[in-house]
C-alpha positions as CSV (number, residue, x, y, z in Angstrom):
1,X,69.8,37.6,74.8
2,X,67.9,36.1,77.8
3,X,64.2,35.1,77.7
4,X,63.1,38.9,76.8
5,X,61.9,40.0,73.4
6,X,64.8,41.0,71.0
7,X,63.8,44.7,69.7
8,X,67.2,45.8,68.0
9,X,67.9,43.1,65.2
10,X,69.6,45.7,63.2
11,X,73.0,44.0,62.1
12,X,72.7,41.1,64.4
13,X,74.4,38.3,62.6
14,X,71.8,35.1,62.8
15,X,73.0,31.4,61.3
16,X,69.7,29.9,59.6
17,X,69.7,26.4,59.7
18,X,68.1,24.6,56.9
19,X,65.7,25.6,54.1
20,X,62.1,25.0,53.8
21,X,59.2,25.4,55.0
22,X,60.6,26.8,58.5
23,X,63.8,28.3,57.1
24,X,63.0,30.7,54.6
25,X,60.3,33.3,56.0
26,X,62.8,32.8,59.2
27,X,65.5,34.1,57.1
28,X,63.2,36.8,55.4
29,X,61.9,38.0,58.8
30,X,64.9,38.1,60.5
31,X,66.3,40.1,56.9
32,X,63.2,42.7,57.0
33,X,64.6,43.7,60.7
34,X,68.0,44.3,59.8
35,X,69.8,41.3,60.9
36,X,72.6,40.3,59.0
37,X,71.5,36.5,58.0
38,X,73.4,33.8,56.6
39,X,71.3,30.3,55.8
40,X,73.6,26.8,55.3
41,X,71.6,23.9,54.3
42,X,72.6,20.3,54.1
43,X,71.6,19.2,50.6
44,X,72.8,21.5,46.8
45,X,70.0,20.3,44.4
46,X,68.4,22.1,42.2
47,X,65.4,23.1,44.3
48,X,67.8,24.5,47.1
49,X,69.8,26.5,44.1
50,X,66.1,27.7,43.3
51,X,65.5,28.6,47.0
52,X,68.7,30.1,47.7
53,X,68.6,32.8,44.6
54,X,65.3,33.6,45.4
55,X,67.2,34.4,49.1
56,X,70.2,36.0,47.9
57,X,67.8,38.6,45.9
58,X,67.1,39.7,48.9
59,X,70.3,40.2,50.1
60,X,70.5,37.3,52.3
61,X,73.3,35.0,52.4
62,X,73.5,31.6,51.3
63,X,76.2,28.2,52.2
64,X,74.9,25.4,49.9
65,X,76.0,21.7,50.9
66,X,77.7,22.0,54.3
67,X,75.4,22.6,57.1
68,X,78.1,21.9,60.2
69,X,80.2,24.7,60.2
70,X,79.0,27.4,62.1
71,X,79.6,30.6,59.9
72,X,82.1,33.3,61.6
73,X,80.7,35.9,63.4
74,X,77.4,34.1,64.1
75,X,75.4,35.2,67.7
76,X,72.1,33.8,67.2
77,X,71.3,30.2,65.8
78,X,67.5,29.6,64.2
79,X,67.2,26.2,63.2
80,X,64.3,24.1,61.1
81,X,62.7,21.7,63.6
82,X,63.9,18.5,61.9
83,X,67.7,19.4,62.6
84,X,68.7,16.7,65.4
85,X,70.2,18.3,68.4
86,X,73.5,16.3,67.8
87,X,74.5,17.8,64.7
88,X,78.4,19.4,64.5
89,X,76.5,23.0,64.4
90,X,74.5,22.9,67.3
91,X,77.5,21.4,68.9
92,X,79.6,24.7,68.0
93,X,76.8,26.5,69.1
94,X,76.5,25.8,71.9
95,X,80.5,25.8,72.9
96,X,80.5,29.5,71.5
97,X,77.8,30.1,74.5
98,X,75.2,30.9,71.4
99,X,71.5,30.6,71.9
100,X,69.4,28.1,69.4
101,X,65.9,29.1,68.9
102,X,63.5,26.9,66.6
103,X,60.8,29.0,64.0
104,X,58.8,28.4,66.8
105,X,60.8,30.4,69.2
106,X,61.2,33.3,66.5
107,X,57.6,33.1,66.1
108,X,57.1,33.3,69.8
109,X,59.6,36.5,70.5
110,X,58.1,38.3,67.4
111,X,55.0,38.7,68.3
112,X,53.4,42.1,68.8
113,X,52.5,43.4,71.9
114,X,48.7,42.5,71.9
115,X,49.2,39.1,69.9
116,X,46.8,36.5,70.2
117,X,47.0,34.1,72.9
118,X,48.1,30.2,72.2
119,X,46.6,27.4,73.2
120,X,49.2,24.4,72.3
121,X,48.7,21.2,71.2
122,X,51.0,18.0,71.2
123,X,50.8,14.2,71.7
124,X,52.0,11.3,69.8
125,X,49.0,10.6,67.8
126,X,45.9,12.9,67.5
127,X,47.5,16.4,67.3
128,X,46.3,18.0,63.7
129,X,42.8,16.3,64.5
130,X,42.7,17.9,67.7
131,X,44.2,21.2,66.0
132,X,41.6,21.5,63.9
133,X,39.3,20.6,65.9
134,X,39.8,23.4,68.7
135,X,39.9,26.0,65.9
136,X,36.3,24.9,64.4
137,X,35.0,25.0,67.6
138,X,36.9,28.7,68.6
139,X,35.6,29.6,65.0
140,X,31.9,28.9,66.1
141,X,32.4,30.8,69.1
142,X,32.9,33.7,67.1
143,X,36.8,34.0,67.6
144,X,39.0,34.8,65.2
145,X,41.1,31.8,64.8
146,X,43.5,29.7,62.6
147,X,44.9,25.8,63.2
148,X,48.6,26.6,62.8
149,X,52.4,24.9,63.6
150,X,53.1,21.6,62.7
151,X,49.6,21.6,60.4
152,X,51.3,23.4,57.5
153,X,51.1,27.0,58.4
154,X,54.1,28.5,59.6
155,X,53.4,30.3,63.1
156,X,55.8,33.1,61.5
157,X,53.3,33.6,58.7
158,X,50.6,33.7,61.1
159,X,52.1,36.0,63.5
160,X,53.5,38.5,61.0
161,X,50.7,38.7,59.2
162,X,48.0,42.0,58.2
163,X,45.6,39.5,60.1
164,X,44.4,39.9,63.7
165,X,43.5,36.6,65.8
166,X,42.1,36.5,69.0
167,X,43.2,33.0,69.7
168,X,45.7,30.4,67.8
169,X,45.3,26.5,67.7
170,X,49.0,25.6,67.8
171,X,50.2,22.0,66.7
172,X,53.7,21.5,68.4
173,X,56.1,18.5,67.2
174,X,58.5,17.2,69.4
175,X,61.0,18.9,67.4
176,X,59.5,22.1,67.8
177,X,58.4,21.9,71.4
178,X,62.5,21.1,72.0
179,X,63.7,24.7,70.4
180,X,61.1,26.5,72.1
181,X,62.3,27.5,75.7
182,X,60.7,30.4,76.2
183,X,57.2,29.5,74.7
184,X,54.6,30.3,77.0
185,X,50.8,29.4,76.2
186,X,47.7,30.1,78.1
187,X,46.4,26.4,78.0
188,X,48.1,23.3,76.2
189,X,47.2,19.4,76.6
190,X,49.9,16.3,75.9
191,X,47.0,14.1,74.5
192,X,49.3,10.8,74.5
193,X,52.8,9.9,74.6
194,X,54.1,6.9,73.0
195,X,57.3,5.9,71.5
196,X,58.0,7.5,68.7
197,X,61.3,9.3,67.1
198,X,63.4,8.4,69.5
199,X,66.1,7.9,66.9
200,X,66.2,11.9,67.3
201,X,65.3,12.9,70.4
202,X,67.6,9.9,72.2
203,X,65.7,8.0,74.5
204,X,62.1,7.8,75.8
205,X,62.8,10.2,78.3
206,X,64.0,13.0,76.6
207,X,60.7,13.0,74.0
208,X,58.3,12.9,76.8
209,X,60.4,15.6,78.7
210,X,60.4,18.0,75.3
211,X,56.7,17.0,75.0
212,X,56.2,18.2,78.5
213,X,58.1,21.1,77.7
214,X,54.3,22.7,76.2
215,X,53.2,23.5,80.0
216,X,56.0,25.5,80.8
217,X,54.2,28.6,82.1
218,X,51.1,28.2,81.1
219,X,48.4,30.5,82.8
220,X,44.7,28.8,82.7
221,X,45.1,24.8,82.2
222,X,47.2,22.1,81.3
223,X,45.6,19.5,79.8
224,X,46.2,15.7,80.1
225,X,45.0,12.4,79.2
226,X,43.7,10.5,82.5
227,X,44.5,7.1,80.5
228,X,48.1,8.0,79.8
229,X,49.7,8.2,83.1
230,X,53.0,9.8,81.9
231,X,50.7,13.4,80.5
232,X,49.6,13.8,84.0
233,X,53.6,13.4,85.3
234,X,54.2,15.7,82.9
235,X,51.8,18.5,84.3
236,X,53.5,17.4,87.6
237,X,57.0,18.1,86.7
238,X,55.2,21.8,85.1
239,X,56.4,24.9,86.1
240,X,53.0,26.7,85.6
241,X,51.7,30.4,86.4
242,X,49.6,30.6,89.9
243,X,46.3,29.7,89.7
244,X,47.1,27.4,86.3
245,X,44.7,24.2,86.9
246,X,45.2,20.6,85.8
247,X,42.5,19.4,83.8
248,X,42.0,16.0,82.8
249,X,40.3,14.4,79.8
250,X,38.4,10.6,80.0
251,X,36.5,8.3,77.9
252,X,34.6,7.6,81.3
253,X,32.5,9.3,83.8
254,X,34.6,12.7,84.8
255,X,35.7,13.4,88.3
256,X,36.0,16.9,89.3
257,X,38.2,19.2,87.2
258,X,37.9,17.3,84.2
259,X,35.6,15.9,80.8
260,X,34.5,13.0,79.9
261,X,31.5,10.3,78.4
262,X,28.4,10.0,80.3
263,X,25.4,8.1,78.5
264,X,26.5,9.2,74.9
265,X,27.1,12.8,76.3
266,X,30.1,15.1,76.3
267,X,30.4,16.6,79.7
268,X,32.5,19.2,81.4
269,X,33.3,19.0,85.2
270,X,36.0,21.4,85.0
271,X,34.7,24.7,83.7
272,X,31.5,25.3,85.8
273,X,30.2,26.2,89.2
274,X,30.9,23.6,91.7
275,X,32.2,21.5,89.8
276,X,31.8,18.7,93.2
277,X,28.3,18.6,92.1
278,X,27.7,20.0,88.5
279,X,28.2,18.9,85.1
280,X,27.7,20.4,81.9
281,X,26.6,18.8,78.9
282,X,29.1,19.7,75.8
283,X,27.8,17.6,72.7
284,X,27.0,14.0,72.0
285,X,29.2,11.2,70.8
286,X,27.0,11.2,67.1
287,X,28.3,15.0,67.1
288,X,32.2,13.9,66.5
289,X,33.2,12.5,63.2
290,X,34.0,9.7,63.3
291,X,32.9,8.6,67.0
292,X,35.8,6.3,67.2
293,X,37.0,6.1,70.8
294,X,40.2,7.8,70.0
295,X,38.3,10.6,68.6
296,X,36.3,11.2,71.0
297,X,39.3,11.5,73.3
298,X,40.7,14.2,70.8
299,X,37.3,15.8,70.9
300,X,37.3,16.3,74.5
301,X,40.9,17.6,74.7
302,X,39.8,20.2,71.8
303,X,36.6,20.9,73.8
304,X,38.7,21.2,77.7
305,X,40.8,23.9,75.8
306,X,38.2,25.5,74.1
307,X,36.5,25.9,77.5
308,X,39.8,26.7,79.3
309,X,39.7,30.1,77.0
310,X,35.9,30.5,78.1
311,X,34.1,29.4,74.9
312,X,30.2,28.4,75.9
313,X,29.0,25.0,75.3
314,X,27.0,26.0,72.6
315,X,30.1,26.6,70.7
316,X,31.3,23.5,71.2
317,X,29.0,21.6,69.9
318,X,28.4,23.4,66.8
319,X,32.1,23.3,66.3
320,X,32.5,19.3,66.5
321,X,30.0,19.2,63.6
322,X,31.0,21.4,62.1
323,X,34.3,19.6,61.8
324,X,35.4,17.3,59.0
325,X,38.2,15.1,59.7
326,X,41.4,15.1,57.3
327,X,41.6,12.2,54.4
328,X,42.7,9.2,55.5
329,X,42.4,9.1,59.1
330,X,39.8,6.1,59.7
331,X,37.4,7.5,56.7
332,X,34.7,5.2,55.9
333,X,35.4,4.0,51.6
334,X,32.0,1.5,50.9
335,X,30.1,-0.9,52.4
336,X,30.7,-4.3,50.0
337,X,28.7,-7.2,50.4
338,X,27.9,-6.2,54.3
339,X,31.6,-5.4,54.7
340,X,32.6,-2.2,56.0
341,X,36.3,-1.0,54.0
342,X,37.9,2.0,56.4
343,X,40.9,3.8,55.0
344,X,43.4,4.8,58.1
345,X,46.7,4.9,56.2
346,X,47.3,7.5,58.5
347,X,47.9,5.1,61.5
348,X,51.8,5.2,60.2
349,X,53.0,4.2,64.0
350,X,51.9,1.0,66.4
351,X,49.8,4.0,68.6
352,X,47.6,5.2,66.0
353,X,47.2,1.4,64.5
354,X,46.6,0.2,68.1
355,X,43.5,3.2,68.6
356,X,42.2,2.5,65.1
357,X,41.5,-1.3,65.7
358,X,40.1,-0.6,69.1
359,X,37.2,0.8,66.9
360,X,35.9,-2.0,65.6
361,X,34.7,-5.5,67.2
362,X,36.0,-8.1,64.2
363,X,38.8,-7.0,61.7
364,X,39.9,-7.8,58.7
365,X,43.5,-6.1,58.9
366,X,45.6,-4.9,56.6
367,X,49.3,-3.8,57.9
368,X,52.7,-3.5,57.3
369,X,55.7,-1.2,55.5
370,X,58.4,0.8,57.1
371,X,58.4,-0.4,60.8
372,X,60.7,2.9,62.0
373,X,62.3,0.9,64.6
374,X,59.2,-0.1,66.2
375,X,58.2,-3.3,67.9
376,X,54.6,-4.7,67.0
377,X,54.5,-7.6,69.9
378,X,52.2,-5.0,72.2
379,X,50.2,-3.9,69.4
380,X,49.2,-7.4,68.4
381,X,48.3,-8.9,71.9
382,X,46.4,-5.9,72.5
383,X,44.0,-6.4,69.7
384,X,44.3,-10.5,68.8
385,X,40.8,-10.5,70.2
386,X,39.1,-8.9,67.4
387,X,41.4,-10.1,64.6
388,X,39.5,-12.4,61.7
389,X,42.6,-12.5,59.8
390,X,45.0,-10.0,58.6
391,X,47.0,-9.2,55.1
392,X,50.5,-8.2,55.0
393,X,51.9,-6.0,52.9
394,X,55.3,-3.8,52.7
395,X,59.1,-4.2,53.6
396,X,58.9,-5.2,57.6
397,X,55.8,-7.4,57.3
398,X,57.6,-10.3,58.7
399,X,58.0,-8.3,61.8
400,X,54.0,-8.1,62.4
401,X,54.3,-11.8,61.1
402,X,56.5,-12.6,64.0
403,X,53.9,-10.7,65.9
404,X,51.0,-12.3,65.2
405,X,52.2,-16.0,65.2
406,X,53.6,-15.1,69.3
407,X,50.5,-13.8,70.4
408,X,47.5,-14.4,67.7
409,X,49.0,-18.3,66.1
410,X,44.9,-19.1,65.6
411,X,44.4,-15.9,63.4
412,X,45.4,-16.6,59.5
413,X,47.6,-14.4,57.7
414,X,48.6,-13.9,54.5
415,X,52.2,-12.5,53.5
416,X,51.9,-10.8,50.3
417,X,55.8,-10.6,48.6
418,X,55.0,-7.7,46.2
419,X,55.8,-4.2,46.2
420,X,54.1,-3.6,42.8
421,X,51.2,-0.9,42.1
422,X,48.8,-3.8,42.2
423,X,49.7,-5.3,45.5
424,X,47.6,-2.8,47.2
425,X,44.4,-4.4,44.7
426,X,45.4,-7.9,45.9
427,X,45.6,-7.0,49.4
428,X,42.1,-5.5,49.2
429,X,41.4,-9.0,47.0
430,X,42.6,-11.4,49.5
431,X,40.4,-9.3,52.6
432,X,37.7,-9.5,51.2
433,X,37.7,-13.6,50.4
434,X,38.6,-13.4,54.5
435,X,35.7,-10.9,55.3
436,X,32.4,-12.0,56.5
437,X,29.3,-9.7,56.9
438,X,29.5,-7.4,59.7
439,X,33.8,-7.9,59.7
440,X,35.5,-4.5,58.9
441,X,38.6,-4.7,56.6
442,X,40.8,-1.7,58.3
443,X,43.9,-0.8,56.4
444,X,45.9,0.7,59.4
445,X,49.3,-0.1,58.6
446,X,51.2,0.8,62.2
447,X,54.1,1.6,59.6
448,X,55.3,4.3,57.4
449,X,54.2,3.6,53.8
450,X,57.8,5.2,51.7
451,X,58.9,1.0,50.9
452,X,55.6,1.1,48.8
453,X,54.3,4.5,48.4
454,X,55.4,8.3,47.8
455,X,53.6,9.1,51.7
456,X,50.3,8.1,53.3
457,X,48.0,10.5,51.1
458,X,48.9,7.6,48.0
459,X,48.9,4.5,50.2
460,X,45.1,5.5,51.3
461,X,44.4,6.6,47.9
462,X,45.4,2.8,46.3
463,X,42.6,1.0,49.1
464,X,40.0,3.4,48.4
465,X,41.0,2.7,44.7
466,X,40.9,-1.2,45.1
467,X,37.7,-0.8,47.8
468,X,35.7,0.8,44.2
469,X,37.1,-1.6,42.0
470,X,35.8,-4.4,44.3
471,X,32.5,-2.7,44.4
472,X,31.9,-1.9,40.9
């Protein structure tokens, strides 16, 4: 099938791999062109009985309960993102010569002649802030835009759709980036990489070489984190179009060819005449919500590809405050007593917990759940310094406990053993007897919260509860 676009579907027998939120407009676009499309799935509950009669009505076929055979006749394998690479189907797949494509892929060789342009987005932490970022700014630009991907809008949807963009904000996952060879974007930035999922992808050097897969081709700029030496390799190791520029982002003073912080201001030294000796001013720090240092980094990434598709700085400034930033990603609950409470339950990984404290000068910090794997010793000597104490809570505290008495022994902890709804109240309790005025109590749990809670949403949800309940 090669790397060109597949015009003749018509009874081209395609293997679906997995339901969902990828799987089935997959299998109903693919059905609409004429292939001949057969979805196996895994799991046989009753919402995939649901999902597959709702299929079958359309005359697709459906294998409930045994996604590792590869069905006869198959020449085409489209799989959900979340499928690891090692499973028995792929393996068939691939010893039958077979290509695998991800909805990102099908999304990519479906698109219409004069589809919108993409400018890509992925990174450890950071990537639906920055995603929604760059569209609010394209937005105030005048563009017709959407924040799509990994963000909860399926690309298919988007690019199928009656409506016409001029430019798409793409969120790429690992996952996705790793089914997607032929994915081409006209700028894309690796905003941080950072271990993470590596019981899927293998080994460190396999995520960071399917993260770096989002420069492959790209046409105006690739854009990179100048703190995070292993984005710029990345760009390095791109095969890019002529002409295609590396662009670096910085919370410092920017060099030539890229953005950064100067005085309070957002400025550009990429996208501008003589750039050796000009800079233009972008926005100002109070313009990004919140101005956490992180956030400012995912600002500047937004901006550099907002600029690499020729948006004015006008634009880019009214988009950044124009922007509000998802729940739960360092939100601001009360002020108690001279306290601050901030609510980032959506630091669920060391990275994001280790940018979140950064933020503050003396913390009250409460951690712990799911650990993933991960390793907290880094994370802790990192940010002993501005630790007043800190509250465990969740299955692998004593990991973080471990932690904290290698590299922090002065700070005082305290190791609550309850996964009861009100451990989250206690934990809130127990901060704020540690808290003095001025101290921040930050709930950024470098975990995954499914040991306590049903996802992140709840966890944050239960401090902001406790925060009021404090207050009141």
């Amino acid at each position: 099938m090669g790397s060109g676009k597949v015009t003749d579907w018509q009874g081209k027998h395609v293997t679906v791999a997995g339901l969902g939120v990828s799987g089935i407009p997959a299998a109903k676009a693919l059905q609409a062109r004429g292939a001949s499309v057969t979805v196996v799935n895994d799991g046989d509950d009753a919402r995939a009985r649901e999902q597959a009669a709702e299929l079958e009505a359309l005359g697709v076929t459906v294998r409930l309960g045994d996604g590792a055979t590869l069905p006869e006749g198959t020449e085409l394998v489209v799989t959900a993102p979340g499928w690891k690479p090692d499973k028995p189907l792929f393996t068939a797949a691939r010893a039958a010569g077979l290509e695998i494509w991800g909805d990102v892929e099908l999304a990519w060789r479906l698109r219409g002649p004069d589809a919108a342009p993409w400018l890509a987005i992925t990174g450890t932490n950071g990537k639906t802030t920055t995603t929604q970022m760059l569209a609010s700014i394209l937005k105030a630009a005048g563009l017709r835009t959407a924040a799509v991907g990994n963000i909860g809008v399926s690309l298919l949807d988007a690019v199928l759709g009656d409506e016409q963009y001029d430019v798409l904000a793409v969120e790429l996952s690992s996952y996705q980036l790793h089914w997607a060879p032929s994915l081409r974007a006209h700028s894309a930035a690796v905003l941080n990489l950072a271990p993470d999922h590596l019981d899927w992808h293998g080994s460190m050097e396999a995520y960071a070489a399917d993260k770096g897969r989002i420069y492959e081709g790209n046409r105006v700029a690739c854009v990179y984190n100048v703190a995070d030496k292993a984005t710029e390799d990345l760009v390095r190791e791109a095969d890019v179009e002529e002409g295609c520029r590396a662009v670096g982002f910085t919370l410092g003073a920017p060099a030539p060819s890229q953005l950064g912080v100067v005085d309070g201001i957002l400025v550009d030294r990429a996208f501008v005449e003589n750039r050796h000796k000009n800079a233009q001013e972008l926005a100002e720090i109070s313009d990004v919500d919140p101005p956490a240092p992180h956030n400012i980094a995912n600002a500047l990434a937004a901006a550099a590809l907002a600029r690499a598709f020729g948006v004015p700085p006008k634009a880019v400034r009214d988009g950044l405050r124009a922007f509000t930033p998802d729940a739960h990603r360092i939100a601001h609950v009360a002020d108690v007593d001279g306290v601050a409470y901030v609510d980032d339950s959506k630091a669920t990984n060391t990275h994001a917990a280790e940018a979140s404290l950064a933020a503050y000068e003396s913390i009250v910090w409460i951690a712990g759940g799911l650990a993933k794997g991960a390793s907290f010793d880094e994370l802790v000597a990192k940010s002993a310094k501005r630790l007043r104490a800190v509250v465990l809570i969740g299955a692998d505290r004593a990991l973080i406990r471990e932690a904290l008495a290698r590299h922090a022994p002065e700070v005082p902890v305290v190791d609550l053993d309850r996964t009861d709804t009100g451990a989250m109240l206690q934990a809130v309790t127990e901060a704020k007897r540690l808290a003095q005025p001025g101290d921040t109590v930050l709930l950024a749990p470098a975990c995954a919260s499914m040991d306590m809670f049903t996802n992140y949403n709840k966890r944050g949800d239960a401090f902001a509860e406790a925060v009021r309940e404090l207050g009141s």
